[in-house]
C-alpha positions in Angstrom: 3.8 -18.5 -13.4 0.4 -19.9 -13.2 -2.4 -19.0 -16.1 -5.1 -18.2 -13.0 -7.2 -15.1 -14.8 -10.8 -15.6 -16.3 -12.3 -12.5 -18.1 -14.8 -11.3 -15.7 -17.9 -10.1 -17.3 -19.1 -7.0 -15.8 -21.3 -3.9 -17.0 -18.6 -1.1 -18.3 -18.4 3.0 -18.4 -20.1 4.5 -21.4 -17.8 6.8 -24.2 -17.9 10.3 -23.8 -17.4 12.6 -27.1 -14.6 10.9 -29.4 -11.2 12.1 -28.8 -7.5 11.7 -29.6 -5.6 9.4 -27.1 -1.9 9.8 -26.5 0.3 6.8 -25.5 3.9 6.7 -25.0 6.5 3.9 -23.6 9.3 4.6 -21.4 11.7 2.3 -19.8 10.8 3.2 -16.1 8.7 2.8 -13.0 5.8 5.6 -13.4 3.9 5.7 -9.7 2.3 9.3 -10.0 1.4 12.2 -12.1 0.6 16.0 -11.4 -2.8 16.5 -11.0 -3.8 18.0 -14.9 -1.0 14.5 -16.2 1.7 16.8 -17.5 4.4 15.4 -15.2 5.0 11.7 -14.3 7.4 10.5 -11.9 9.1 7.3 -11.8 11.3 6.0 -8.5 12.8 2.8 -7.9 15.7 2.1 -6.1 16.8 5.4 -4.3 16.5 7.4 -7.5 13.7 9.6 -8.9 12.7 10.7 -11.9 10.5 13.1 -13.4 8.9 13.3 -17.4 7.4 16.4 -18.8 4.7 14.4 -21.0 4.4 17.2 -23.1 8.2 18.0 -24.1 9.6 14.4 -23.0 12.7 16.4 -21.1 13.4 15.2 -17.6 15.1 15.7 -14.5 17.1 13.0 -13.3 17.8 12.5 -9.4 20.3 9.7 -8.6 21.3 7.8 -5.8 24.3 8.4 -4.4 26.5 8.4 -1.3 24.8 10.8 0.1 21.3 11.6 -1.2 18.4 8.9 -1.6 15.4 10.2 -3.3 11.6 9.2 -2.8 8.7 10.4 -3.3 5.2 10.8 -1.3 2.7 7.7 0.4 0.2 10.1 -0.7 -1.2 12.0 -3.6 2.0 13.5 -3.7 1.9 15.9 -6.8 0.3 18.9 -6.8 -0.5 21.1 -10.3 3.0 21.3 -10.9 5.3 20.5 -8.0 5.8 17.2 -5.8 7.1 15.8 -2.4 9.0 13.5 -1.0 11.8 13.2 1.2 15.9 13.4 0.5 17.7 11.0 2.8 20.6 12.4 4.7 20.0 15.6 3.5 17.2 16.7 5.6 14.2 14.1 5.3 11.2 15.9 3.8 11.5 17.8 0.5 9.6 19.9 -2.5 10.2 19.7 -5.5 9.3 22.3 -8.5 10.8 23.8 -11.1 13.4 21.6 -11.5 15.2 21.5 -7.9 14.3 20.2 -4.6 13.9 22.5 -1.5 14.1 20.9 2.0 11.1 21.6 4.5 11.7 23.2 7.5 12.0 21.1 10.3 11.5 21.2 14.5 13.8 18.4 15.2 17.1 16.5 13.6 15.8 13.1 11.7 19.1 11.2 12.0 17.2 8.0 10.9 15.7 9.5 8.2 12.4 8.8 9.3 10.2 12.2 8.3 8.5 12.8 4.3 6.5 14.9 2.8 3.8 12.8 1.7 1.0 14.7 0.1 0.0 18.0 -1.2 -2.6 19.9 -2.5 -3.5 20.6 -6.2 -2.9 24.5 -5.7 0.5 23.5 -3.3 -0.4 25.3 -0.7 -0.2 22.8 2.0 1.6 19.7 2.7 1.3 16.9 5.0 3.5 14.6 6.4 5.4 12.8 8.6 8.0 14.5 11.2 11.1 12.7 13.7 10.1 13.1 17.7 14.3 12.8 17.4 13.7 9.4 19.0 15.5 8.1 16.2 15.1 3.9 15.4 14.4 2.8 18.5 11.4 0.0 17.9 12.0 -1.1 21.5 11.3 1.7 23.3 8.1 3.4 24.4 9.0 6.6 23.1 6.4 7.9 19.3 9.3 7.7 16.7 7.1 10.1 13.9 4.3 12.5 14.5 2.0 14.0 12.2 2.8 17.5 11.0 1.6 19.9 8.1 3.3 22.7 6.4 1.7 25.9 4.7 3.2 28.3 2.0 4.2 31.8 2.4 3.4 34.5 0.2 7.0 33.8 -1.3 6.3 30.7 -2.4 8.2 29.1 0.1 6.9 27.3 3.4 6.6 28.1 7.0 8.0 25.5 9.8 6.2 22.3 9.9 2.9 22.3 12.3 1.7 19.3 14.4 -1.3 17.6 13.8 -3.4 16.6 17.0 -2.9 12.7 17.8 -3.2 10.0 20.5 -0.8 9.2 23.0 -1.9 5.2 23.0 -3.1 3.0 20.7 -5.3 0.6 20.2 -4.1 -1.7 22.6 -2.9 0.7 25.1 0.4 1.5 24.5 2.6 4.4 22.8 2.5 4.7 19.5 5.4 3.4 17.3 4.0 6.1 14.7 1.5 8.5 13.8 1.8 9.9 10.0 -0.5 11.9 7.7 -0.2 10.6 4.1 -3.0 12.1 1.8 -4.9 15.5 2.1 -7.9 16.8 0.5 -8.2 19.7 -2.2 -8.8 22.2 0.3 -6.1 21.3 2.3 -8.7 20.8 5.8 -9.0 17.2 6.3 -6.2 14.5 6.2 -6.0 10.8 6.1 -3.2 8.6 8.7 -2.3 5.8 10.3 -1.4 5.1 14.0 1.4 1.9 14.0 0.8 0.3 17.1 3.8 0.3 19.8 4.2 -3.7 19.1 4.1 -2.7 15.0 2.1 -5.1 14.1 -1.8 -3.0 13.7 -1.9 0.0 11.2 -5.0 1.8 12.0 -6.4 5.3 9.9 -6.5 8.0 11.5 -8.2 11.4 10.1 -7.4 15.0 11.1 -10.4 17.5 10.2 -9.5 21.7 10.8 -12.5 23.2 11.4 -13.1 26.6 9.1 -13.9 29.0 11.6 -11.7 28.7 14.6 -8.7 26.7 11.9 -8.5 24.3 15.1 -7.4 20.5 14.5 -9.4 17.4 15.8 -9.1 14.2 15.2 -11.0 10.7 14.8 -10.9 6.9 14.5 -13.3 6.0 12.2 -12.5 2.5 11.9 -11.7 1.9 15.8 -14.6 -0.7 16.0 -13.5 -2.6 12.8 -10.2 -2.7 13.9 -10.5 -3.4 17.6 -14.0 -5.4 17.6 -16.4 -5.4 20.5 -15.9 -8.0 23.3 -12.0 -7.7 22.9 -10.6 -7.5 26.5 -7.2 -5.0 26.1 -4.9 -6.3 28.3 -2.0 -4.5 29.2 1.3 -5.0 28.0 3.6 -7.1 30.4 6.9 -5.3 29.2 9.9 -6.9 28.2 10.4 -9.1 31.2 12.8 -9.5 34.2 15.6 -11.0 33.3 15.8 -15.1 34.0 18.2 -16.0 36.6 20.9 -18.6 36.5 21.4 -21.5 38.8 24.9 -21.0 38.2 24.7 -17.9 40.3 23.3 -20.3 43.0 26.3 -22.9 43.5 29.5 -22.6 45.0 32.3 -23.2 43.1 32.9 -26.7 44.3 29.6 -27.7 43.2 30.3 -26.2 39.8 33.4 -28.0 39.6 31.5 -31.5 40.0 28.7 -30.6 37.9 31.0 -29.7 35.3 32.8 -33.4 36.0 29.9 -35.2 35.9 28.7 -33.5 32.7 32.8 -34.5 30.7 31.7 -37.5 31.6 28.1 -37.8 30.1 29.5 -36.2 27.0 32.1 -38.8 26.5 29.7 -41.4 27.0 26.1 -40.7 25.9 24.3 -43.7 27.4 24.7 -41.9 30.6 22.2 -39.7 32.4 22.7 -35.8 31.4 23.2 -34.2 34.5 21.2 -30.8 35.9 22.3 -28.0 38.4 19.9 -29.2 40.8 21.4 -32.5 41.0 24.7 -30.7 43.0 22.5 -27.9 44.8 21.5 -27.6 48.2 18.0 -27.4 49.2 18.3 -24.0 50.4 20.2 -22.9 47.3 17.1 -24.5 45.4 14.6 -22.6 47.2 16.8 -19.4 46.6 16.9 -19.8 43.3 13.2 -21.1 43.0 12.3 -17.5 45.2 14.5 -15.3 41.9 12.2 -17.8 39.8 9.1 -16.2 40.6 9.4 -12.8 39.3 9.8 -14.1 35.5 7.3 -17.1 35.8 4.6 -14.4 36.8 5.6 -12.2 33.8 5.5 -14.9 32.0 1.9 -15.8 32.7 0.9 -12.3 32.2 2.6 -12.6 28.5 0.3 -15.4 27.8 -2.5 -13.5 28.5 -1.5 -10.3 26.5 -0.5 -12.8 23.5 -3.8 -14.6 23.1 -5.4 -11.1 23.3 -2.8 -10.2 20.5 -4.1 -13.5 18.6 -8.0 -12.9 19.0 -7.2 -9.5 17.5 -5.9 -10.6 14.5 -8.5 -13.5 13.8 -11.3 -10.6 14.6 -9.8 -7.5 14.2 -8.7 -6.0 10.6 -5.1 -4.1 10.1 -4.3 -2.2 7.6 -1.4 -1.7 4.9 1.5 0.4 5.9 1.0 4.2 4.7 -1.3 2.8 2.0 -4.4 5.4 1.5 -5.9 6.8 -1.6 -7.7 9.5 -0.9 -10.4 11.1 -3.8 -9.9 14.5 -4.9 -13.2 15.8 -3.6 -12.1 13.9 -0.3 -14.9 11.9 -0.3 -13.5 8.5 -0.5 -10.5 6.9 1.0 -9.5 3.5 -0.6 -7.0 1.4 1.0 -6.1 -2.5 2.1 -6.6 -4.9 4.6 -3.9 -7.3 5.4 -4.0 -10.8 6.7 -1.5 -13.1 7.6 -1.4 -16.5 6.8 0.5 -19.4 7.9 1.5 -22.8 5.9 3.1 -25.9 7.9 6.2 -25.1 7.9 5.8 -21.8 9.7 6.5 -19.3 6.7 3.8 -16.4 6.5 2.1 -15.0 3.5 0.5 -11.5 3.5 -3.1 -11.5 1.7 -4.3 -7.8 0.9 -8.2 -7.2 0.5 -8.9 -3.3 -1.4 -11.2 -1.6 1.0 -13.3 1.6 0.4 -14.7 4.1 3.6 -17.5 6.7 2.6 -16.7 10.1 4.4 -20.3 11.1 3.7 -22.0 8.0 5.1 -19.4 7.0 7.5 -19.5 3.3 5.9 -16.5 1.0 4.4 -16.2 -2.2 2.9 -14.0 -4.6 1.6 -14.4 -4.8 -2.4 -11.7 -7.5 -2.9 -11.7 -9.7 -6.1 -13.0 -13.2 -4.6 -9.4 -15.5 -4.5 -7.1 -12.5 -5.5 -5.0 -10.5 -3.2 -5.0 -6.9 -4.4 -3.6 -3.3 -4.2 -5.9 -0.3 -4.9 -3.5 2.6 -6.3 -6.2 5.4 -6.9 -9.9 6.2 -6.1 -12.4 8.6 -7.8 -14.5 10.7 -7.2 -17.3 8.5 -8.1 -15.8 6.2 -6.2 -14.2 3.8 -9.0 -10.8 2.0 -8.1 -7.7 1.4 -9.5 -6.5 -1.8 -8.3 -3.5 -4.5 -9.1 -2.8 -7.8 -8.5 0.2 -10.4 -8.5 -0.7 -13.4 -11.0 2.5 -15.7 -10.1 4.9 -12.7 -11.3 2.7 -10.7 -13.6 1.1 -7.8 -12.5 -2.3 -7.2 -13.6 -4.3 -3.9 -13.7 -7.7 -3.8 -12.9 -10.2 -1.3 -12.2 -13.7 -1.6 -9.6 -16.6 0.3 -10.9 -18.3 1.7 -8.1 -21.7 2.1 -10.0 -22.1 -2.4 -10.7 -19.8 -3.2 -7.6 -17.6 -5.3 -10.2 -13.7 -5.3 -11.1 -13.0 -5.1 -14.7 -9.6 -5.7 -16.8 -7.9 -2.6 -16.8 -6.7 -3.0 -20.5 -10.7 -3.5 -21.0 -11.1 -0.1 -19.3 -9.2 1.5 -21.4 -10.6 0.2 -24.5 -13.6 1.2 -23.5 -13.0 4.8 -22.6 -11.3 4.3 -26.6 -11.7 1.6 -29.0 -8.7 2.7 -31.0 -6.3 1.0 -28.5 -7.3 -2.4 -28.9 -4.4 -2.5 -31.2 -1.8 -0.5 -29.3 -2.9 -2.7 -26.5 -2.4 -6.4 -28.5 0.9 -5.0 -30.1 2.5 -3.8 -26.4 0.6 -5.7 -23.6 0.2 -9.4 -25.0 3.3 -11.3 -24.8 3.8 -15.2 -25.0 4.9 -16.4 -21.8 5.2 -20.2 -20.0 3.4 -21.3 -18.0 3.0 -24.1 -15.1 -0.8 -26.2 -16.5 0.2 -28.8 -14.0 1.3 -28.2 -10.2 1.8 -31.5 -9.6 4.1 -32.6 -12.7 5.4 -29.4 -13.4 4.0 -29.1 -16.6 4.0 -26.1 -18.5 3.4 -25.2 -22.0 3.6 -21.1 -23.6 0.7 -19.3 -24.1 -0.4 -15.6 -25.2 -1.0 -13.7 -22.2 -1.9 -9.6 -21.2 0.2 -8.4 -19.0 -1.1 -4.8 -18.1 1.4 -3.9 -15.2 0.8 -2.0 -12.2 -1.6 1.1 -13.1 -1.7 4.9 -11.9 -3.3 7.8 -12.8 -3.7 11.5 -12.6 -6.0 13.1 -10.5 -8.5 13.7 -13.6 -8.1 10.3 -14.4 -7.3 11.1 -17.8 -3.5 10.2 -17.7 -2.6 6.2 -17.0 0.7 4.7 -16.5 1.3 0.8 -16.1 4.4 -0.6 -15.1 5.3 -4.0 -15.7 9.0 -6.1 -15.2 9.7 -7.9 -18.6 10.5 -11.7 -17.9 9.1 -13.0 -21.1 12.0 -11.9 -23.3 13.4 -10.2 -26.6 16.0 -7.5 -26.4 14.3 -5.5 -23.0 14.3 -8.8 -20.5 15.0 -8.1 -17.2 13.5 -4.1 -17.4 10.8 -2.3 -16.4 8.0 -0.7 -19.0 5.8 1.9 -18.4 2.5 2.2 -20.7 1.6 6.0 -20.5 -2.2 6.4 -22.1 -3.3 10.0 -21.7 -7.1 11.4 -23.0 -8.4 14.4 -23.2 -11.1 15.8 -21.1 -13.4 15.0 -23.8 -13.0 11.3 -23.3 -14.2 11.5 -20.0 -16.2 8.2 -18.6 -20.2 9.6 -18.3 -22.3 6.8 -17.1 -22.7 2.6 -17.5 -24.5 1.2 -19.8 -26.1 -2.4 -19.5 -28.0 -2.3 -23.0 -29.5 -6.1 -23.2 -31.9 -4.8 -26.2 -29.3 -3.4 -28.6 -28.4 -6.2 -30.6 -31.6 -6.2 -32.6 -31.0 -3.1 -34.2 -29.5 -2.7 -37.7 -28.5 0.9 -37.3 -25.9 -0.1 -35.0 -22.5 -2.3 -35.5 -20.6 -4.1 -32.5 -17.4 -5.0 -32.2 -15.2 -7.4 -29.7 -12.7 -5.7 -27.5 -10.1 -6.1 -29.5 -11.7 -4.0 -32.3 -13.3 -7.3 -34.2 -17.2 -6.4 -35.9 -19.5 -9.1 -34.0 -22.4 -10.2 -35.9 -24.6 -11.4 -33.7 -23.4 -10.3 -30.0 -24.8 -12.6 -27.0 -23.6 -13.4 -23.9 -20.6 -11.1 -23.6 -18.9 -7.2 -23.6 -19.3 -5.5 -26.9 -18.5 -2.4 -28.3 -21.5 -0.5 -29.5 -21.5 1.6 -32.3 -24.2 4.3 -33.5 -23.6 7.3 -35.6 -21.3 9.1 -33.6 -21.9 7.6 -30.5 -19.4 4.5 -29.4 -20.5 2.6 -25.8 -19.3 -0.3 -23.8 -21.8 -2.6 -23.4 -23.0 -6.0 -21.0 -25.4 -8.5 -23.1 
């Protein structure tokens, strides 16, 4: 593992109203929380399970012959219930209270292709993804998942899935492999997609809006442009190809039988010419075979064609990640990632993800990627804010983009700014000594103290955290995963970023490091601010 992470200076959210903070540690993968942070869910591996934070009981779902839990691509908890899907037991699933209920369905999902992937706070409609009954079948032309919603009765139960409106090609032309709906808004009336191109290589968002008065569904490509830039010539594709005939089919057997002489002999002696097909043919047989020929050579130049279209599109063109979208509880921002794919000599490919933000009130997106880094956004807010990871040669590193300064901070720095307090908690459970390689070249390495924050998530609210990070650096948990739960009160809410470059010449106030440390004389950094009863973050 490399040591490739500089502090990165950047102005941070003010401290609302002092407040107890909560933190807890469980041996687990935590990916999502009910939307007021009482439950957490953890899934890894087929299994699910799901923590009351206030009690500490939980309900344990297993993996086994028959069942193969998961939950939601999208904000999948609601204010006290989730969703998911239970492999060959019926695909898309609820759960609440304790059990899991299976979603009626329109078709048999043999492949297990359908979820439930998000649902609103008051559970009152899910979206998702349904089987056509197509099955696997990536090398057909026939959709493999639609989009589909499903709305609670009066019994608390929920009404046959409905299908979402969506287009029959896409942006290239042909069927799509899929069409899902992963994350819905608060009021249930607009949800975010993605259309998988037939070839499944572009992932392109889709949105679904219902309108209010007539409940009628539409939908639109907001990032069509982005995705399939102007001057891009769509060619058609080719299809699969005639199949290549065989000069063997050409030749009578005589001629086989002399080809197949003359090639015994080349074999037992090398230094002889190989011999071709052509060599024992006819001219006639030659120009049949030539006339068979012609079909496939003019597919074949067709191919060409539709393959350096498929190559300008991805130099010029952006894709997306695969059922990744965040959307903000007020539904007005949608964060997700860009992928790229790059190539080293030896042919092997490397994905590189870029977090990117669309606007639903101005219509606008843009890339907001740590320069160098490649990055996952797990949450937006509804200011906008991001809550982002990335891979630092094994580690994963939280990290949160403050929409207000258009700069990622540390997520451990985040947190110690919405509460000094855990500056310690912080040092005693995220900083562990660890090797690493300070020479490339010679393989040199040498051990040094490093943070290792994990992957974050968070509550709606964002006002319960969870990191998970894999232990490689030893003692008696190696080889598991930890969760860091951190959960505030309302009270500790983020209200507004401060850049306060005049502060440090008044003696009312004190300032500390972020690790809890009284500064002196502050210059040049992030300091903790201190006055009265008032505690801020600030840049100087």
């Amino acid at each position: 593992m490399k040591k490739i992470l500089l502090a990165i200076a950047a102005a941070a959210p003010a401290l609302g109203a002092v407040a107890e903070v909560e933190t807890k540690t469980y041996y687990d993968v935590i990916v999502g929380f009910s939307t007021d942070g009482r439950y957490a869910s953890s899934e890894m591996y087929g299994t699910v399970i799901v923590y009351d934070l206030d009690t500490d009981d939980h309900f344990d779902y297993f993996e086994t012959n028959t069942n193969t839990y998961g939950v939601g691509n999208g904000n999948f908890w609601g204010r006290d219930g989730m969703v998911g899907f239970i492999d060959n037991a019926g695909g898309s699933s609820v759960w609440k209270a304790g059990r899991w209920s299976r979603l009626p369905l329109a078709a048999s999902d043999p492949a297990g292709m359908g979820s439930a992937n998000a649902i609103t706070p008051d559970m009152s409609r899910i979206c998702g993804n349904a089987s056509t009954g197509a099955g696997l079948v990536l090398d057909g032309a026939d959709l493999m998942v639609y989009p589909c919603y499903w709305d609670a009765n009066a019994n608390g139960t929920y009404g046959r899935q409905q299908p979402l409106p969506y287009p029959t090609e896409d942006l290239i032309g042909q069927a799509p492999q899929y069409v899902t709906a992963v994350s819905i808004t608060e009021d249930g009336r607009t949800i975010w997609g993605q259309i998988t191109s037939g070839n499944g290589f572009y992932h392109e968002p889709i949105v679904y809006h219902q309108n209010p008065e007539t409940n009628e569904w539409t939908y639109d490509l907001p990032l069509r442009s982005q995705c399939l830039p102007e001057g891009i010539e769509v060619v058609p594709y080719p299809g699969d190809g005639p199949v290549i005939p065989s000069m063997e089919n050409f030749m009578t057997e005589e001629e086989l039988e002399a080809y197949d002489e003359a090639y015994n002999r080349y074999r037992e002696d090398p230094s002889l010419k190989e011999p071709t097909y052509a060599e024992f043919m006819t001219p006639e047989e030659i120009a049949a075979y030539n006339e068979a020929l012609k079909p496939y050579l003019e597919w074949s130049e067709e191919y060409k064609v539709y393959e350096n279209m498929l190559r300008e599109l991805s130099e010029k063109g952006i894709t997306f990640v695969f059922n990744l979208m965040r959307i903000s509880p007020n539904g007005r921002y949608v964060a997700m990632a860009t992928e790229k794919a790059y190539y080293s000599a030896s042919g092997q490919s490397t994905a590189f993800y870029t977090p990117y933000v669309y606007d639903t009130v101005t219509g606008q997106g843009k890339s907001i990627g740590l320069e160098g880094y490649s990055m996952l956004p797990s949450a937006v807010s509804n200011d906008g804010n991001v809550l982002g990871s990335l891979d630092a040669g094994g580690a994963d590193l939280g990290y949160v983009y403050m929409a207000e300064t258009e700069q990622w901070m540390p997520y451990t720095d985040y947190l110690r700014s919405r509460d000094a307090s855990l500056a310690k908690w912080i040092e005693d459970n995220m900083v562990h000594e660890v090797e690493v390689e300070i020479d490339p070249e010679s393989g040199l390495t040498d051990f040094m103290e490093m943070e290792i924050s994990g992957r974050p998530f968070v509550s709606a609210d964002w006002n319960t955290f969870s990191s998970y990070a894999y232990n490689f650096w030893g003692g008696a948990d190696k080889g598991k995963y930890i969760s860091y739960i951190v959960r505030f009160t309302d009270e500790s809410g983020i209200e507004s970023v401060t850049d306060d470059s005049s502060a440090a010449g008044s003696d009312s106030v004190k300032f500390f490091d972020l690790q809890g440390r009284e500064v002196l004389n502050p210059s040049n950094g992030i300091f903790i601010k201190r006055s009265g009863n008032e505690t801020v973050k600030i840049a100087l």
